[in-house]
Backbone bond lengths (Angstrom), bond angles and torsions (degrees), N, CA, C in turn:
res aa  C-N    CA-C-N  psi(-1)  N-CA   C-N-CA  omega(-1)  CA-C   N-CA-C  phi
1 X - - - 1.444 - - 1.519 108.33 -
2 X 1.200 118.49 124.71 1.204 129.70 -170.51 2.130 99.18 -106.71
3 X 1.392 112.26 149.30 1.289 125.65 -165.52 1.488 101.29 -111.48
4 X 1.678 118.18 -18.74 1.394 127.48 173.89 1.882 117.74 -69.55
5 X 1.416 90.07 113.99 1.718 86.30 173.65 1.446 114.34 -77.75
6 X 1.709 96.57 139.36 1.795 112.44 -172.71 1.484 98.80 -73.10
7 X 1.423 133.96 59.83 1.368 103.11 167.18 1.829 124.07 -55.81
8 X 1.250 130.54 166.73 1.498 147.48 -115.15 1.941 70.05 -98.68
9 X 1.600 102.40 -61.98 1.544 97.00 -171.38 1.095 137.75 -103.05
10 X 1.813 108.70 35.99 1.373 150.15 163.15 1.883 88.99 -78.36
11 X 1.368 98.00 -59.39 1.563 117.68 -151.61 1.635 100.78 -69.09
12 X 1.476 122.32 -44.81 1.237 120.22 -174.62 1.669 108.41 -128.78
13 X 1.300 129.24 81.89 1.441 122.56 -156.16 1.377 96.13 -68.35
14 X 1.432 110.26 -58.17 1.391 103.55 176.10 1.581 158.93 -41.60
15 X 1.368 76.21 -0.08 1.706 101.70 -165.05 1.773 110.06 -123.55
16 X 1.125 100.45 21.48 1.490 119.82 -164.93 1.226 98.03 -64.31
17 X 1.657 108.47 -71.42 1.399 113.20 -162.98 2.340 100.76 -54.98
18 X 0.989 91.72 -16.34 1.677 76.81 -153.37 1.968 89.94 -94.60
19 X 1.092 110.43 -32.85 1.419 115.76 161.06 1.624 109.52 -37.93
20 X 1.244 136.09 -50.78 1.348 157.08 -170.18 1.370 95.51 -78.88
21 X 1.470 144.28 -50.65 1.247 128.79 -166.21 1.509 102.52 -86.45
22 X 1.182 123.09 -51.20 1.677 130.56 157.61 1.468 114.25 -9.00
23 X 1.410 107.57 -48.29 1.593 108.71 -164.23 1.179 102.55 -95.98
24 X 1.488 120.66 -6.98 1.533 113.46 175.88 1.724 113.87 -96.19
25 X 1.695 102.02 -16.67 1.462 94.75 -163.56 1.848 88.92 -107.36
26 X 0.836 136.19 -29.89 1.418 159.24 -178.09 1.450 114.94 -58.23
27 X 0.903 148.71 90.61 1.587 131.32 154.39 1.661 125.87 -51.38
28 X 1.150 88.42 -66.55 1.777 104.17 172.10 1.608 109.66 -56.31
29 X 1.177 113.72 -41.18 1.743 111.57 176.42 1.773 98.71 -72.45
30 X 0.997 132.11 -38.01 1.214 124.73 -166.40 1.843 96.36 -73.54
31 X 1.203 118.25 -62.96 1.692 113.31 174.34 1.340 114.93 -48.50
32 X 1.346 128.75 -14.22 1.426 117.63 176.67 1.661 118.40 -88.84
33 X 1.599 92.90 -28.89 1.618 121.52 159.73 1.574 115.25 -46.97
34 X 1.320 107.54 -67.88 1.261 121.26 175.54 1.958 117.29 -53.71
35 X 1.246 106.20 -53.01 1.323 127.28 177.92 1.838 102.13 -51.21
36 X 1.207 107.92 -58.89 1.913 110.29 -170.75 1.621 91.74 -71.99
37 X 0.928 135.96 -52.11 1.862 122.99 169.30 1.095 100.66 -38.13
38 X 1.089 132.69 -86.85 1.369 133.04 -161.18 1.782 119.00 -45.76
39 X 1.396 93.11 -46.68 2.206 88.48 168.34 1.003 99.06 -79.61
40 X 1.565 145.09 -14.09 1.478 132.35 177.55 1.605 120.88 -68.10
41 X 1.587 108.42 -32.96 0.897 139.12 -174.02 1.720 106.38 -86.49
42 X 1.368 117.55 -12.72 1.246 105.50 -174.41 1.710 98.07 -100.36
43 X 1.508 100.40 -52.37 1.661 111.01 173.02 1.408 111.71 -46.62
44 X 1.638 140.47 -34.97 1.123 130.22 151.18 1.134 131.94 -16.84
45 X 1.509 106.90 -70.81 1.440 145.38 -149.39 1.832 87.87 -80.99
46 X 1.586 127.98 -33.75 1.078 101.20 -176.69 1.464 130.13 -111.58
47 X 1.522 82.23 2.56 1.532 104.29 160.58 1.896 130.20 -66.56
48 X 1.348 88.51 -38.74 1.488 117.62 161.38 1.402 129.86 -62.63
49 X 1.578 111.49 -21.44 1.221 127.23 -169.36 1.638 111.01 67.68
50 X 1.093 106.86 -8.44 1.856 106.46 163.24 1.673 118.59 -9.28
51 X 1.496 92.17 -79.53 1.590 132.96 -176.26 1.549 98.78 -100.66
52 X 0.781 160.49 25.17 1.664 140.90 167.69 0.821 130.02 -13.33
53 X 1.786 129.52 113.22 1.032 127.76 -165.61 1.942 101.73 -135.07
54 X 1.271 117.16 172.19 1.402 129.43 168.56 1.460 94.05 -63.33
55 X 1.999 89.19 135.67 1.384 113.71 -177.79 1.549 103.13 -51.00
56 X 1.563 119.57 -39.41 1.623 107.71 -161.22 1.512 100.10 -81.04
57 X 1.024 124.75 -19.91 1.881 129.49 172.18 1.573 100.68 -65.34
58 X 1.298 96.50 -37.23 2.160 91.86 -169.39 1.411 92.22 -65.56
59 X 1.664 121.87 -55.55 1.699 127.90 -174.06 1.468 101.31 -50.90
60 X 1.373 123.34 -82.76 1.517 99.16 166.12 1.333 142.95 -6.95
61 X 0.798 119.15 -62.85 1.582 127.16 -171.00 1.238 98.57 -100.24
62 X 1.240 132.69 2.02 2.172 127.75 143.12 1.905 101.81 -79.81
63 X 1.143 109.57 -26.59 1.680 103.26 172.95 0.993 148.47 -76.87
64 X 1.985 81.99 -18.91 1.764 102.28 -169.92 1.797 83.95 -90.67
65 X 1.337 125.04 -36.74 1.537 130.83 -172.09 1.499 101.89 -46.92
66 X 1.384 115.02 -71.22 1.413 139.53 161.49 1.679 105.19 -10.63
67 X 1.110 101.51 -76.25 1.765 116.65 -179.36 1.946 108.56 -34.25
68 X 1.408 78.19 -69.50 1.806 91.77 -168.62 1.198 115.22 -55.50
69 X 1.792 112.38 -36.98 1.503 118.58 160.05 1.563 116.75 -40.22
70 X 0.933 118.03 -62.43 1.299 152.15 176.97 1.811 102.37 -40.66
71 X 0.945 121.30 -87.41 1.571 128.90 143.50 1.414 137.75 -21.61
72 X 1.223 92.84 -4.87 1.926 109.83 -173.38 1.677 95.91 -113.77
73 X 1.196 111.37 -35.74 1.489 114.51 -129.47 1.819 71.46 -99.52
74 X 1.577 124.32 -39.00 1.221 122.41 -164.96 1.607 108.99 -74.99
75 X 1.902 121.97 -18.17 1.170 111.67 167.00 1.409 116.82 -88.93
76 X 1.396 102.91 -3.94 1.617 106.75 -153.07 1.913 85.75 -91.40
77 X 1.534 135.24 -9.74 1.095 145.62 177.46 1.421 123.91 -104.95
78 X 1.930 116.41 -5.07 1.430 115.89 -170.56 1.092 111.14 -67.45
């Protein structure tokens, strides 16, 4: 378990600049943008013990992160 948050252009440096135009020309890329911050931001928080939550809620919300990654990375490659 890592305590480091995945930000998007931690996660894909290379893809920064086009990550940035995505969210401007994109709707749906921008909500998926928005969406992985937000579970990134929660899985942080409970990694940290911030927010403490049940281990299977912390796994959750590393899966749903996982997903959207996953989903980003597949438009961020069409």
């Amino acid at each position: 378990m890592s305590n480091t948050p995945h930000e998007l252009i931690a996660e894909f440096p290379a893809e920064a600049g086009k990550i940035s135009a995505l969210k401007e020309a994109d709707a749906h890329f921008a909500r998926l943008v928005e969406e992985y911050h937000e579970v990134n931001r929660a899985v942080h928080r409970a990694e940290t013990r911030v927010e403490p939550v049940s281990p299977d809620h912390e796994t959750e919300l590393r899966k749903k992160r996982g997903a959207l990654k996953d989903q980003i990375w597949a438009r961020l490659t069409a």
